[in-house]
Structures are given as C-alpha cells and as structure tokens.
N, C-alpha and C positions, 0 to 999 in steps of 0.2 A: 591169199597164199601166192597168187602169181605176181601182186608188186612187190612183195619180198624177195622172190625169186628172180626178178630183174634186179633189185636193189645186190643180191649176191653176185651174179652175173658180172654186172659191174665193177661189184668189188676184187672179185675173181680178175676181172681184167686190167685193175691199176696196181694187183699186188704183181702178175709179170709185166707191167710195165716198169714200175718199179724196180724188178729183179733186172731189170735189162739199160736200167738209167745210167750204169756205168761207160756205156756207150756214149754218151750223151759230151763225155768231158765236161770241165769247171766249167760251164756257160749258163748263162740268166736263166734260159728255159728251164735247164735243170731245175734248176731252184722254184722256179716258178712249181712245177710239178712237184716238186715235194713237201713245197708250204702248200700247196694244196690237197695234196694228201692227209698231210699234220693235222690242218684244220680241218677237211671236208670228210676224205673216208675212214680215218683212222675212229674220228666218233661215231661214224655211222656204223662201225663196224662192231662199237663197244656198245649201243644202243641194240644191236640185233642180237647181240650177246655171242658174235663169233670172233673168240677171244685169242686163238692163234693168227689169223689174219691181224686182230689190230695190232698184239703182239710186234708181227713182222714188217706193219707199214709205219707205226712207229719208229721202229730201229732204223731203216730205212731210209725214212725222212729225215731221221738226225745226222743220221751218216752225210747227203747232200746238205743238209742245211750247218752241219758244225762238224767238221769231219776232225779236228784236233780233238775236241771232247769228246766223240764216239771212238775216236781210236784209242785215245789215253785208257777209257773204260776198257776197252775189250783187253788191252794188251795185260792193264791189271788183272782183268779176270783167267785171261788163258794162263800168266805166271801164275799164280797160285790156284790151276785147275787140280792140278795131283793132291795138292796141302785141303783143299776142298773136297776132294772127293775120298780122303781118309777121313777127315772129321766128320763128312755127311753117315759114313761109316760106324762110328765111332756114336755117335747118334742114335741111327735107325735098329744097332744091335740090337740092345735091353730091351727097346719098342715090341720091335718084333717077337721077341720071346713069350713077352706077356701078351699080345695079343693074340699068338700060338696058342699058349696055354687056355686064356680067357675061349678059345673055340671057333675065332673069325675067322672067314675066308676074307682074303684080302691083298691088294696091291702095294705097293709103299716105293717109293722113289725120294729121289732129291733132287732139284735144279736150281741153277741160278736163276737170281733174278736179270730182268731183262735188261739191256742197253740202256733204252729210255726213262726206264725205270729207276736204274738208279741215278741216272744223271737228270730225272726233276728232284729226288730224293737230295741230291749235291746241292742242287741251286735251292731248294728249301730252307736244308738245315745248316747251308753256306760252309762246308766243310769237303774235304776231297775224298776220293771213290774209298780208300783204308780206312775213315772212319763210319762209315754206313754201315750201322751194326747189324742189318737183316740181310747180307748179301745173299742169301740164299733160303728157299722151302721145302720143307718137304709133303708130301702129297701121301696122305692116308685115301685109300679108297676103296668101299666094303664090297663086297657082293651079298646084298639086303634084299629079303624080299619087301614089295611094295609098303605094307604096312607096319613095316618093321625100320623102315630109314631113318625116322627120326630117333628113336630111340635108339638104335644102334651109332649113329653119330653122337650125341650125347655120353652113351656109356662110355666110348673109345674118349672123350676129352675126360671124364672122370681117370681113367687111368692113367692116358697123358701128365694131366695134372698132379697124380700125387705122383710118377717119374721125376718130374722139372717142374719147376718154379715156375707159373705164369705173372704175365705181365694184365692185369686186367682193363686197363686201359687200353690197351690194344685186340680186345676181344671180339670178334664182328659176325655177330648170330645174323647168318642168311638163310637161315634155317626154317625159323620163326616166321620171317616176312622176304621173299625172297625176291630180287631184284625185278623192275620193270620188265627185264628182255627174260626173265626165266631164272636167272640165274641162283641156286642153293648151293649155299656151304658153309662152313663151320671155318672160323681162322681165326687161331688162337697164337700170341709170340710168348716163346718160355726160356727160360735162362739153361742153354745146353752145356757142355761139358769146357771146360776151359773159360767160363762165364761169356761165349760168347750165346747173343741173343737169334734164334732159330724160328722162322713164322711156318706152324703148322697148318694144313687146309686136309679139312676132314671131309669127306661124301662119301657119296654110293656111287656106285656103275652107272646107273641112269642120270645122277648131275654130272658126273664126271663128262657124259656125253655131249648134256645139254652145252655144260661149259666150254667146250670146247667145238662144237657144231653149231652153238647157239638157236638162233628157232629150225632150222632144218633138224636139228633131232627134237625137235618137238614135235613137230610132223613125223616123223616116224615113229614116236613114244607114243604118238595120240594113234594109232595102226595097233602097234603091237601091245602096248598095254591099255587103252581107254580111257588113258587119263582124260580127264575133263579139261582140255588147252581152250583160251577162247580165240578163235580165227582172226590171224593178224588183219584181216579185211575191214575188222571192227576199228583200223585203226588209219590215220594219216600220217604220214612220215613228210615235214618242211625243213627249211634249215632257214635258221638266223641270215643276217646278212654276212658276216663274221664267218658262216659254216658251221657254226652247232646247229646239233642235228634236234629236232624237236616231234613227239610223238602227240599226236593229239587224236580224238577221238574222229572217226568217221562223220561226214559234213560239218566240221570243224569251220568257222568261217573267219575273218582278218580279226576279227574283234576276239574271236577266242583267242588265235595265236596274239592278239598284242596283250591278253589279261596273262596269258602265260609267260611274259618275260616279267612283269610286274603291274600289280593292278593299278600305279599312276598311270603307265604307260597306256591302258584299256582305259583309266577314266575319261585320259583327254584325247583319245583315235578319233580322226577324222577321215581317217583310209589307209593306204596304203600301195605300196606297187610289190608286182607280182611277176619275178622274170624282167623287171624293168619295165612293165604296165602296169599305171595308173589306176586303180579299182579303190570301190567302197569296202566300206566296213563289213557289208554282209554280202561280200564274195568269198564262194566257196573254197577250197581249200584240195589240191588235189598229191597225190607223195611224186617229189622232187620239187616242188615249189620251193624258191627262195623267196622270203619273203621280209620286206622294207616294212615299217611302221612310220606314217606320219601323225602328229598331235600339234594340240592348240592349246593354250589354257582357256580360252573358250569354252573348249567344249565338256559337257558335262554327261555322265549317265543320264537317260530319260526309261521312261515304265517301257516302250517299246523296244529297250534294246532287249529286253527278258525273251524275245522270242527269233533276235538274230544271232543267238548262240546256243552252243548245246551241250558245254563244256560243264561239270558242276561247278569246276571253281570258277569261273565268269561270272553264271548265274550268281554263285553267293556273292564274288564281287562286287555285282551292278546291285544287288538287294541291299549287301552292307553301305553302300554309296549313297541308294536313294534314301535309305534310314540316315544318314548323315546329316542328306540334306533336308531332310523333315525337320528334324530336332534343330536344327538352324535357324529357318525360317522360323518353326514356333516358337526359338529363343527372340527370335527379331519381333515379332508380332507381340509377344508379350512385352518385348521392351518398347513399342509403338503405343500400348494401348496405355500402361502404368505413366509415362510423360504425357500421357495427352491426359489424362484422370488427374493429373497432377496439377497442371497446367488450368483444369477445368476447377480446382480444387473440390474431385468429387474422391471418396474415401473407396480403395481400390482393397473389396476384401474379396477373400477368394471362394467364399461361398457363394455369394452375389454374381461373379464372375461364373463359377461353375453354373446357376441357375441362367444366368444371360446367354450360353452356348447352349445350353437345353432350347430354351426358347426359342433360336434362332436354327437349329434342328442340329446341331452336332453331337456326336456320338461321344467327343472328346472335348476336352476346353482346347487339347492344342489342336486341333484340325480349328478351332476359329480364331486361333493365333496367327494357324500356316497363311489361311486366309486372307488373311489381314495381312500379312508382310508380302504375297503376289498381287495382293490391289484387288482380288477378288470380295472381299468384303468393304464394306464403307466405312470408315471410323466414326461419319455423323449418325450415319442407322445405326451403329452400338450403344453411340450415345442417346439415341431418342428412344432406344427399345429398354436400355438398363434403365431409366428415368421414369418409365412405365411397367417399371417388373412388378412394385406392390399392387399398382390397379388390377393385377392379372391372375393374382392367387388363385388355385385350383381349390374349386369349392370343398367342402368333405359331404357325405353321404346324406346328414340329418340337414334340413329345413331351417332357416334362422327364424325364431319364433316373431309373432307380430309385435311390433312395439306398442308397449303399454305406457305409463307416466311413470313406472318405475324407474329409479336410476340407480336401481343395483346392477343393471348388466353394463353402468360404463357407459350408458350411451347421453342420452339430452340428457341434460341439467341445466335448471335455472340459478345456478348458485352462482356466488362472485367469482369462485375460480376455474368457470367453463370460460372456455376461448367465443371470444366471440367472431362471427363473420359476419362481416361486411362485402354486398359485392360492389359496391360503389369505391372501395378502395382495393387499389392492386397489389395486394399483400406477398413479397417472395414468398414469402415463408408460409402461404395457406394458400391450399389449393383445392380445386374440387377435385373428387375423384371421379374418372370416367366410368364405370364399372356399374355405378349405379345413379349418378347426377344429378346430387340431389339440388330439389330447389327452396328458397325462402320458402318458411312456413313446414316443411317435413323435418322429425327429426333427425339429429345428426349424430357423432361422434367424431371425434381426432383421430389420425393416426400418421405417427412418426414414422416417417420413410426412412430410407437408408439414405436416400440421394438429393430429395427434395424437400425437405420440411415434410410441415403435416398435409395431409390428406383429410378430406371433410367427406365421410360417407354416411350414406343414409341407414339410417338403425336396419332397416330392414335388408341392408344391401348383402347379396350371397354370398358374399366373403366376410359378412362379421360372426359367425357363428366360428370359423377358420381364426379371425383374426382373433378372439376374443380368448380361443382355446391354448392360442401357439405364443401370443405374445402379448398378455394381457397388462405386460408393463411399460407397453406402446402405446395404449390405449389412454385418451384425455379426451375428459366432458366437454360438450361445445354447444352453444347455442344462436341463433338471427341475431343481429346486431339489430333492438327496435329501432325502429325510425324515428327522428326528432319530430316532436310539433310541431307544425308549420305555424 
C-alpha cells in the first residue's frame, strides 16, 4: 500500500506540474515534459486504474505536444456544447422513466468524451472530429447493495437494450472479469435518437468509485465494506524502456519481466540493465525500475531457470521451451540412429528399438534419442547392445526340460536339413550364443535373430522354453559338422 501511495503522490505532482506548463512557453523542455507524461504517467496512472488523473494528463500532454489538433477538437466540442447537451437530454428522458418505474435508485449523466480520446479515435479511423460517431457517454450508476450489483447492472442493459438498438460488437462486459487495476463496468454502444450512436457505461456506487479513485478506493472499500482486495504489496510496478508501465508479481526478477514483453525475448535474456545498470537475469525487481532487456540467439532456456522466476507465465514459458527442446533432440537422435542402421544395413524396427531403450534403462525410447543427439549415449554401445538383444531374452517361470533325442521340440536333428556348424569356419551368418555357449558335441538348435543371422544355443539353454513358446517360426534344427577322416 505505501508504494502505491508514493506512486500517487507523484502522479499528484506531475498532474500540477502539468496544470502550470503553460508557464513554460513553446520550448523543448515543454515538450520534453509532456512526451514524458504521454508515455510514462499517463499509463501508470491507467494501470492503477486512477482514471481522471490519466484522463487530464492525456489532454494535457496533447495540448504541448500538438496544440493545432487539441484546439481544433475542443473548439468543435465547446460549438456544439448546447446541440449536445439537448440531445444528451433527449436521450437520458425515456431512460429514466423506465428506470423510475422499474424501482432503481440511481444517478445518470452525460459527458463528452475526452480530448485525447477522440483525437486517437481521428488518427485510427483517419477521419475528422464530425465524423466520430461516439462523441459522447452516458453514465448509468446504481445505488446496489453488495450482492445485488451484478444483477442489477445486467437488468438495467436489458431495458436499455429493448429502448435502442445495440451495437454488439461493441459490448465490453467488465463485469464478468474485471480489469487488472479493479476496474467493473458494463459499456454497451446503442443507436440513439436521430441515428446517432451513444456509448452507455452501467455500475454501481462502489465501481463508480473505484473507477474513478482507482486502488485508493479500494482501500477504503476493503475498511468499509470487507471486500476481499488482494494488497497491491503483492505486486511490482517497472516500466519498459519506452515507459509502459508493467505489473508483475512480487520478487519478479529480469527474466520474468523479459518473459512478459514476449517469450522470444525471455528464451534468449542473457541480462539486462536496470536504471542504466548492468545486472543478470535473476536480479530482483523493485517498483520504479526501468528496465532494458538484453538477448543472444545463443542463449537458451535451461531446467534451472524454473527457479529464477516466479511468474506463472515464465514458468510455463521455460517448460513449454524445454519440451521444445526435448522433442528436438529426440527428433535428431532418431534421425542419428535410423542412418547409421541404415548405413550398417541393420533392419530398424521399432519394437526391437523400443526393447534396446529398455535394456539400456530408459523409461522412454525418446530419452535414448535425446541421448544420443547431446553425445551422452555412444552409437557403437547401441550397436553392440541391439546385436545382443536375442542372447538376453528374459527367461519365463517353468524350467526348459532336459534334452532328450527327441526332435519334436525343434532342437538337434540329424536330418539333411539341420544346419550344420562348424567352428573351424567363420560363418556370418552363424554364431554361437552367449547365453548358454554351447560346445561340440552338446545339443543345439538355430535361431534367427533380427540383426545377426542365426544363433546356435544349447537345447538346454534358459531361453529356449521362451524362445520356443514366442517364436517357434524362428526356430531351425542344427547339428556339429562331423569331422573328416584323417
């Protein structure tokens, strides 16, 4: 509450600075002081939501910075004050009847709109001050009790509405979700009498207050009525370098303010200055800081920037970032592993794949992707471990029974179309299997790898009761290659 109230303070002292720039005459300083106003308090002022202040340093400012177009505006508006204030008339009659009738207690006015106001409205819609069809509002404002405000706002644009024609596109429920700095209210534009178009703004006593006091009647509203306000203390008040004014959470640090102009700008912060000093990314953040962003394309989110901010939208920034960069890397790593499979000419299926990340302890295939593309994993250990994935099969529960001369289970056969091995020849395409190593003279059987030819294990080996059950179309009779006569 009390940087707020330095922050009013101030603004309190450049709006009679302001009221007294006339003094000044056409000179630079002028001017200086009033583009600084434009940019610097006139937002700070619509951020605290004390909306006659920005109001008056708007006008103000435009008056010293473009005094042909603030005069042209006012001169139009004071001619046709009296033609305005019959129509505003002419208007607010019917209104009020019905809302007599209907039972409200209520306020109701008309004013123009502001100086500034309509001269962004000119340069917008590139037209002059007689064509701005909203030159003026009027202000509905109830006397509601607490739990009665929204509803009563509500019902008041129901009867509006069937009076005059609304414009729906112009409709701005602050009702529902009510501005950063506090602000509620209902503004609706409707086609009034004579087809000109008229912007209504509906509230109660209490927004009426807020809107116009901004957080100082919310400190008083949080006294007299208990609303539940949360302590602007909770917050930090910086400004761009440009002078938009920016709210960010309490220990807000460089990294949050650079995620809150845009999250490129937070990916690539490598610091920043602060008042014209030089600081890192996780300096703190105090209200009246100006504050500079510097970036690199270098630089990138890393896991410990999650704990140099406190912002939510950072956080999910740097989260949405480093998921970026995951799915990156595991796109590169599987494009690393499939050329070099290719290159090996070994058959890259993705079952085999998914078992090879088991094996090697990953929870996912793509964590031995990401691996694999930071240089953290070896591509020749993928290759020597997938080459060895059939030697490795996980036994199942039952026993593989002892080998008998039967050769119904697939295994030894002396028939002409068992393979035969020989170890005196160095066969690619036959190899023993580690697993259970067998030697001349025990039986054997084949089995067809995914990667290497066959495998020669021993009938009795732990993995043929598994291998015989899962892939018994793998399986090929084999026998010793006898030895020649000497």
């Amino acid at each position: 509450m009390e940087d707020n109230q330095v922050i009013i303070k101030i603004l309190n002292e450049r709006l009679e600075l302001m009221r007294c720039l006339d003094k000044e005459g056409d000179s630079e300083h002028r001017r200086h002081v009033a583009k600084e106003t434009q940019d610097l308090h006139a937002p700070m002022a619509h951020r605290l939501g004390l909306y006659q202040i920005k109001t008056e340093l708007e006008d103000l400012a435009l008056k010293f910075l473009d005094y042909e177009a603030y005069h042209h505006i006012a001169v139009a508006l004071n001619a046709k004050k009296a033609e305005r204030d019959a129509y505003i008339d002419k208007f607010i009659t019917p209104l009020k009847k019905k809302l007599e009738d209907e039972g409200y207690v209520f306020t109701i006015k008309g004013r123009p709109k502001s100086i500034h106001s309509i001269y962004h409205k000119m340069q917008v819609q590139h037209c002059d001050v007689d064509r701005i069809y909203d030159l003026f509002a009027i202000r509905i404002i109830l006397d509601s009790a607490p739990e009665r405000e929204k509803a009563d706002c509500w019902q008041v644009y129901s009867i509006i509405t069937d009076l005059f024609t609304p414009n729906p596109k112009r409709l701005r429920d602050w009702l529902t979700m009510p501005k950063e700095n506090g602000y509620e209210s209902l503004h609706i534009t409707v086609m009034g009498p004579e087809d000109k178009w008229v912007e209504v703004q509906i509230r109660t006593r209490r927004m009426d207050e807020v809107a116009e006091k901004g957080v100082a009647a919310h400190w008083a509203y949080k006294g007299v009525h208990g609303a539940n306000i949360v302590s602007q203390k909770e917050s930090v008040f910086v400004f761009t370098p440009t002078g938009d004014l920016r709210k960010l959470p309490q220990g807000a640090t460089v990294l949050d303010f650079a995620f809150s102009i845009h999250s490129e700008v937070g990916c690539h912060c490598i610091g920043g200055r602060i008042n014209g000093q030089n600081v890192g990314i996780r300096q703190r953040l105090v209200n009246g800081d100006r504050v500079e962003i510097s970036t690199s394309l270098n630089q990138h989110p890393t896991e410990g920037w999650l704990s140099n901010v406190v912002s939510p939208r950072a956080k999910n920034k740097i989260r949405q970032a480093l998921k970026e960069v995951e799915f990156k890397n595991a796109a590169d790593g599987r494009e690393i592993l499939e050329r070099k499979f290719h290159n090996w000419k070994i058959e890259f299926d993705e079952g085999s794949i998914s078992r090879l990340a088991a094996k090697l302890g990953y929870k996912a295939v793509t964590q031995m992707y990401e691996a694999l593309a930071l240089g953290k994993e070896d591509i020749l250990h993928l290759k020597e471990v997938f080459e060895h994935l059939d030697d490795v099969l996980t036994p199942r529960v039952e026993t593989a029974p002892k080998h008998t001369d039967s050769s119904a289970e697939g295994a030894n056969d002396n028939t002409k179309d068992a393979i035969e091995v020989d170890l005196n020849v160095k066969n690619v395409d036959i190899h023993l299997a580690s697993c259970c190593q067998p030697k001349p003279g025990d039986p054997i059987f084949g089995f067809i790898s995914v990667t290497k030819g066959i495998r020669i294990h021993h009938c009795n080996c732990p993995n043929a009761v598994f291998m015989r059950q899962r892939y018994p179309y793998r399986l090929l009779p084999a026998r010793w290659k006898t030895p020649s006569p000497q």
